[in-house]
N, C-alpha and C positions, 0 to 999 in steps of 0.2 A: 479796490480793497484787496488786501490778502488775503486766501482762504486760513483762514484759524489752524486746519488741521494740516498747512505746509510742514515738510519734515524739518526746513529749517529753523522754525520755532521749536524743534526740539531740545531738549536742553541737558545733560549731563553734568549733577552737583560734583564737587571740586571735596576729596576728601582732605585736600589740606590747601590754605590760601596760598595757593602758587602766584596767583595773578597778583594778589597783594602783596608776597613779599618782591616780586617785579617794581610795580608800581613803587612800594616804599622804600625799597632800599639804596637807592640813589637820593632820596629825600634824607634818610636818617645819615645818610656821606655829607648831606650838607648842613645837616645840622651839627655834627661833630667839626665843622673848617673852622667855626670861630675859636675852637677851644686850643685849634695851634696856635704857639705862642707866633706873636705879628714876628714878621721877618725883619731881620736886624740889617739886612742887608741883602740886593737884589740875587743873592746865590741860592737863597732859600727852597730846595724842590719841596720841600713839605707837602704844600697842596696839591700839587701835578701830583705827587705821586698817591695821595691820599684818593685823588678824584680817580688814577687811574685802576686801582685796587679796587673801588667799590664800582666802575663800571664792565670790571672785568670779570669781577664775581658774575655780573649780573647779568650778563652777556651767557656767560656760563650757565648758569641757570635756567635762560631761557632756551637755550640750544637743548640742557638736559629734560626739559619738560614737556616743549612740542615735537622731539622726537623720542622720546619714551612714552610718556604721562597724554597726549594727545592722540586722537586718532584721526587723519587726515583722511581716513574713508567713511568718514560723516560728515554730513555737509552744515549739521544743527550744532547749538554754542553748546559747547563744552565747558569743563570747568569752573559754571559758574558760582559767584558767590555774591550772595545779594542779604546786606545788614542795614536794616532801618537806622537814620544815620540823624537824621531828623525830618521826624513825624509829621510835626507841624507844618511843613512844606511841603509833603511827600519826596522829598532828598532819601535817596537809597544809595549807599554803599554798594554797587550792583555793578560785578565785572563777569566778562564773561567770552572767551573764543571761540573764531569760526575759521573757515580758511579764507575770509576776506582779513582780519586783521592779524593774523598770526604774521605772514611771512611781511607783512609792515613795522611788527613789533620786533622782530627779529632784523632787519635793515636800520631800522632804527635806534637799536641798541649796538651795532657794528659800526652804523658810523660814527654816535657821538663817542662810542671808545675810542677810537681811532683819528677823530678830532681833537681828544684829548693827546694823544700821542703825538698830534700833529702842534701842539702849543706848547713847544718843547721848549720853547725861550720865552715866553710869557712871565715874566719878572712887575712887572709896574701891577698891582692893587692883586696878587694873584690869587690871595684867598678868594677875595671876590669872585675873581673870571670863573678858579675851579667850582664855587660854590653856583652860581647863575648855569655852565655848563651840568651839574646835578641835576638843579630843581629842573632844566630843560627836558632831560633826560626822564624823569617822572610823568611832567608833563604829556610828553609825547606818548609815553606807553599811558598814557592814562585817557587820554584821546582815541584810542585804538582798541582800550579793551572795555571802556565806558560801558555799559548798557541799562543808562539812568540818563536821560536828555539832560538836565541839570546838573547833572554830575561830568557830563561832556562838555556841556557847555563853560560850566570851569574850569574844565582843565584845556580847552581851547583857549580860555582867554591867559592862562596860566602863565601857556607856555609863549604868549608875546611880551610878557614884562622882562624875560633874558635876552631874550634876541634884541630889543628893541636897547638894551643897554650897553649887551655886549657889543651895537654897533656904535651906539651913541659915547663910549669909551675908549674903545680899545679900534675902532677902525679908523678914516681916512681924515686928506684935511675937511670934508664937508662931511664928517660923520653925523654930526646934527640935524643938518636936511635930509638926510636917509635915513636917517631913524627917526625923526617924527612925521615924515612923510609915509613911512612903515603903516608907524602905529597910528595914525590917524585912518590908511587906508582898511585897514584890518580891525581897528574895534568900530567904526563906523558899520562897516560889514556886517560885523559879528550884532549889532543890534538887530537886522533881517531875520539871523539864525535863531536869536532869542524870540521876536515877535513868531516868525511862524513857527517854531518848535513848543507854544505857549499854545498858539490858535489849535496846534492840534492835542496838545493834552486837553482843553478844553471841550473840545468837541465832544457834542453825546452828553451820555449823561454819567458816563463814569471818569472822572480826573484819573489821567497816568500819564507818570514822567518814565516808565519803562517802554525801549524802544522797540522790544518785540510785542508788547500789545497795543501800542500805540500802529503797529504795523498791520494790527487785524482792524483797526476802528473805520467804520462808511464816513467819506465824504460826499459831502454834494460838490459839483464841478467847478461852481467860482469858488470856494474855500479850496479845495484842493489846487487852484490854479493859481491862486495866489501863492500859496505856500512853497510851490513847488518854484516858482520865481525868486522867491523869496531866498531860499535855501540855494538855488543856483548863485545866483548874486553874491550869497554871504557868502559861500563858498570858495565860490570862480575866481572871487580875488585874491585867495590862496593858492590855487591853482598852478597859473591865472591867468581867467581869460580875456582876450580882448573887447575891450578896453582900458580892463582893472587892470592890466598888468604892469603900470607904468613905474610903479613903486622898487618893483624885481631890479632892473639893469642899476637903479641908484645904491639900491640897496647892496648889492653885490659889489657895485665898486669901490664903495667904499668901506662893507665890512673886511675885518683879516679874514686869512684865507681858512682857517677851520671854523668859523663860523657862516663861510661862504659853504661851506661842505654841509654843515645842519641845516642851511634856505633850502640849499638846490637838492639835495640826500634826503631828507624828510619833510619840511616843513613844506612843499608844494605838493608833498604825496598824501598827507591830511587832507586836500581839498578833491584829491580826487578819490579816495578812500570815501567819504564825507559823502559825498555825489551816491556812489553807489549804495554807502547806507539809508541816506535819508531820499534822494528821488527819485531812485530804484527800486529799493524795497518796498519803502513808507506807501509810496503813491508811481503802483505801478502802470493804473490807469491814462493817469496826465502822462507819465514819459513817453507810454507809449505813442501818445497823440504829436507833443513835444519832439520827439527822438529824430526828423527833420532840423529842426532848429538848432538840435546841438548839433550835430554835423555840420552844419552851416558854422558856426560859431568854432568848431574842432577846424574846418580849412582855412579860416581866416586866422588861426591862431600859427597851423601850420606855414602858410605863405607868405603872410607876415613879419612872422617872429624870423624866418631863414633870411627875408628880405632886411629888415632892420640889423640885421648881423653883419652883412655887407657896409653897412654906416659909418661901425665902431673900431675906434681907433684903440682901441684899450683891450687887453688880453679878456680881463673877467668883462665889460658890460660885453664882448660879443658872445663867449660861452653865454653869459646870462640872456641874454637875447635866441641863443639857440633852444634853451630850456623851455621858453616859450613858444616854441615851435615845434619841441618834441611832445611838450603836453598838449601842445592840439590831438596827439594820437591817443591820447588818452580821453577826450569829449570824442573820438570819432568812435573809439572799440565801444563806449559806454552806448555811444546814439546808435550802436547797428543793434540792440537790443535781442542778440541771439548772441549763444553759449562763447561761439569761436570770438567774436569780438571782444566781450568782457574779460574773456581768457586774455585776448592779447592787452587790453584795458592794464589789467595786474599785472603782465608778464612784463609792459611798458614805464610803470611805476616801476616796480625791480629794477630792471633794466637803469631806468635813465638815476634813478638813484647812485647804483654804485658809480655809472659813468660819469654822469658828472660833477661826485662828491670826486672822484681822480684826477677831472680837468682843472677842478679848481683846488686841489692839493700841490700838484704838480706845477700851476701857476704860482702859487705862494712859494715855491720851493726856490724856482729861476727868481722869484720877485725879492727873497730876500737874499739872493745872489748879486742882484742888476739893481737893486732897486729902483724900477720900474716897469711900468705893466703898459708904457705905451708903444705902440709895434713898428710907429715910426724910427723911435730911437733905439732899436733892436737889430739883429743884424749876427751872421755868424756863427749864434751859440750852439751846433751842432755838433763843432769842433773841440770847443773848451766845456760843455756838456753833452758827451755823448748818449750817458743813460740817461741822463733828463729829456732827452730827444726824444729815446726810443719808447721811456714813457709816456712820452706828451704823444708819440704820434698812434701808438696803440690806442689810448685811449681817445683820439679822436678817429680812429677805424673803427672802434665801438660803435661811436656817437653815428658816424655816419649809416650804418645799420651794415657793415660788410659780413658775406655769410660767415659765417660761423665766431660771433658775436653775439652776445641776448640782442642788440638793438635789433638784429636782422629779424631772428625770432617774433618780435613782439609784434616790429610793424608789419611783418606779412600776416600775420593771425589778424590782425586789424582790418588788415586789407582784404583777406578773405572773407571775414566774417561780415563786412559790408555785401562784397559779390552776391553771398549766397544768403542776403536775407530776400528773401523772394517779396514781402509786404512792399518794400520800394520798388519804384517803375525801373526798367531797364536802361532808362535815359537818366534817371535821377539818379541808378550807380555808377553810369558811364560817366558823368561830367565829376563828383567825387572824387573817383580813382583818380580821375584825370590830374586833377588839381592839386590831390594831394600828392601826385608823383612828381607836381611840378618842384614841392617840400625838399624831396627825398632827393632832384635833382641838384637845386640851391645847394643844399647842406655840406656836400663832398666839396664845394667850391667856395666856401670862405673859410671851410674848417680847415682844407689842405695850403689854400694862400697864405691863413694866418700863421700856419706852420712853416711855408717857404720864408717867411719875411722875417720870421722868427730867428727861425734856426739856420737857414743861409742866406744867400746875400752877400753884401758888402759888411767886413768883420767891425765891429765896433771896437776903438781901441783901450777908451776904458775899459770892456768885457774881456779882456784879454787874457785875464790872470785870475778867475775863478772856481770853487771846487766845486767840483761834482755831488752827485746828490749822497750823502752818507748812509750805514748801514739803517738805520732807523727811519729813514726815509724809505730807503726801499721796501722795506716790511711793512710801512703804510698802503707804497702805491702795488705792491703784489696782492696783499689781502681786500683789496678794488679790482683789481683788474684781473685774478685770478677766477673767483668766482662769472666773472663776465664772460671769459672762453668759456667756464664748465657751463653755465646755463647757455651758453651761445653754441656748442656740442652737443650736449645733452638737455635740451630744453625741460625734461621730464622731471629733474632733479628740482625744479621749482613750481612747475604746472601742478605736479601733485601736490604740493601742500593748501592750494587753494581752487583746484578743480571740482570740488564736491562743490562747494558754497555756490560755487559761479554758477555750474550746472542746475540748480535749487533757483536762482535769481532768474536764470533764462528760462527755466521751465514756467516760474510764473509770468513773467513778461508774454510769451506765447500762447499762456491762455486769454489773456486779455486779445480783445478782435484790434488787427491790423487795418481794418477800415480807415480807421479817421488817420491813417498816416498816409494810405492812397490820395483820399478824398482832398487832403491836404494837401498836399503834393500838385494833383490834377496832369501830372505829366504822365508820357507814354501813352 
């Protein structure tokens, strides 16, 4: 259980709805698209630019608010604003920041701007697409600043009827198979999140669907050990962990490339965002116990996912496959259950967001140059695209973790913050490191091959006579790959927006007794 009187339960009301007019005004963008008249003809920007106006506001907005209107040296939700929404269910209109969901809100309203920029030719149903890209964009921020279980929970499931269309439309020839194999894997899931997010408002004898006093409420240990399974599972598939993950490489291949920017940029960072809310906070007891097993589950996603990369003959399912192999460092910062881990846990989300919303921008860029993304039939292009090159290979120097880079950042804070949890034996962090550095070894070695086979080689002569990437393009792939040297430089310019909250999460986790993680263990 949480102690009641944690400072992160503190709370700071919102003199004006900042979080809601976040939250809605990408909703009220898409309620205005039906009203442009239908296009008469595939030249119509109407909608791009309508979609890009209202997330550029909003973008704005959020940048003026958590660094003016917020204060990142408190680690309790700020902001909040909670309106009985309906009673009858106890449903609350109830948002609310902390520095676990600020700098996610804030990624997340950078990429899908910039996705929108990135669907610069989107002609075929485009009200549609800009309208689905909105409500996505709501969704998301509504997920992240949620602090109403039921009120998260819809907007988790919100935001899979866009994605799940904009695959099943607008992407490959099997876009049907990836998109119902999406959505089947993800609302299946998502009934776990409901059953145990349910079992615990139940609990006791006072009903609450708010998740900071749901975060003070005693479990007994099977109810809380269910739950905490439950929530991983729903979770992990978003994530996603191995075994859920199998959904990811289809889905990637066959969405277009700025919808592959929203999977891999935000919507995997939901699941580890999620984790930390609900079986960190909620049920600090079980993780504590638990926090083996996810580390277990974090190397297998690491070793795995670098090895299935080696497989893929296809530009996006190998990125896509690497994604699952940098979020294993995202289950491992979370399973080292002290400060420096969960720090690298969020530095790693940041991190693999912008990088890999760039690998798979910069794929779409060559893909609708070449069209195609198989690497066999590739060859050359380093000559007839040389800035495409130099951005595709920055951005896999990121992914690979080289210093001064966020990737470098994030995993060595990972890596540390395993060494130095003392609760585990010194053999169970020797074999860890070990395994996961086998990750880190993998990773430079299909990301720099795919790039050799890529971009040199034998010239393909179709490719012969292609342009380079344009100015609009590059001002996609700088404001990704720009931010990635400055937190990769200066790590501090991202640490601090969510260092208080983490700090608050690891303070309680270390009061709870590390016993049952030795006992568990039995090594050393």
């Amino acid at each position: 259980m949480m102690d009641a009187n944690l400072p992160s339960m503190a709370a700071s009301q919102a003199s004006f709805p900042w979080l809601s007019l976040i939250v809605l005004l990408p909703l009220a963008g898409a309620a205005l698209m039906p009203l442009l008249p239908e296009p008469a003809n595939k030249t119509s920007t109407a909608p791009r630019n309508l979609a890009l106006t209202i997330l550029l506001a909003d973008f704005l907005i959020m940048l003026g608010v958590f660094s003016k209107v917020f204060d990142h040296a408190v680690g309790g939700l700020q902001l909040v604003e909670r309106i009985s929404w309906l009673p009858f269910i106890g449903l609350e209109w109830s948002l609310g920041a902390d520095g676990i969901s600020v700098p996610l809100v804030v990624l997340s309203g950078l990429i899908t701007l910039l996705s929108v920029a990135a669907s610069w030719e989107i002609r075929q149903k485009s009200r549609l697409y800009f309208t689905l890209l909105l409500l996505q964009a709501s969704a998301q921020a509504l997920v992240f600043l949620s602090q109403d279980f039921l009120l998260f929970f819809l907007a988790w499931e919100l935001e899979l009827v866009p994605v799940y269309l904009l695959i099943a439309i607008w992407g490959g020839t099997r876009r049907q198979y990836a998109a119902t194999k999406f959505i089947l894997f993800t609302a299946l899931a998502s009934l776990l999140i409901l059953i145990s997010g349910l079992a615990l408002a139940l609990n006791g004898n006072d009903f609450t669907l708010n998740l900071s006093e749901l975060s003070n409420k005693s479990l007994d240990g099977g109810l809380g050990l269910l739950c905490y399974i439950g929530f991983l599972i729903g979770f992990g598939v978003k994530l996603p962990i191995f075994p859920l993950h199998t959904w990811l490489p289809d889905a990637h291949g066959e969405a277009n490339a700025p919808v592959s920017m929203l999977l891999a940029g935000v919507l995997l960072k939901m699941g580890g965002y999620a984790l930390l809310r609900f079986n960190v906070q909620m049920l600090p007891d079980i993780h504590v116990q638990l926090a083996p097993g996810l580390i277990a589950i974090g190397i297998v996603n690491v070793v795995y996912g670098a090895l299935n990369a080696f497989a893929q003959d296809n530009v996006k399912r190998r990125i896509a496959c690497s994604s699952v192999s940098h979020m294993g460092f995202v289950l491992l910062g979370i399973g080292a259950i002290d400060a420096l881990g969960i720090s690298g846990a969020m530095l790693q989300m940041i991190s693999h967001g912008l990088i890999a919303a760039a690998m798979f921008f910069i794929t779409g860029s060559f893909y609708d140059r070449t069209k195609t993304l198989s690497i066999p039939n590739m060859g050359g292009l380093a000559k007839v695209l040389p800035i495409t090159f130099a951005f595709f290979l920055a951005s896999s120097l990121a992914s690979l973790a080289l210093p001064g880079m966020s990737g470098f950042v994030s995993e060595i804070s990972v890596f540390l913050g395993i060494t130095s949890q003392e609760g585990f034996t010194s053999l169970f962090r020797s074999i860890t490191i070990f395994l996961a550095a086998i990750g880190l070894v993998l990773t430079p070695i299909y990301l720099l091959s795919m790039c050799r086979r890529v971009f040199f080689g034998p010239r393909i002569p179709a490719l012969a006579q292609i342009n380079d990437m344009n100015p609009r393009e590059l001002t996609i792939g700088l404001s990704l790959l720009i931010p990635t040297l400055v937190i990769g430089l200066w790590p501090r310019v991202a640490i601090d927006l969510y260092e208080s909250s983490t700090n608050i999460l690891a303070e309680n986790l270390s009061a709870h007794s590390l016993f049952g993680v030795s006992h568990l263990l039995n090594l050393g």
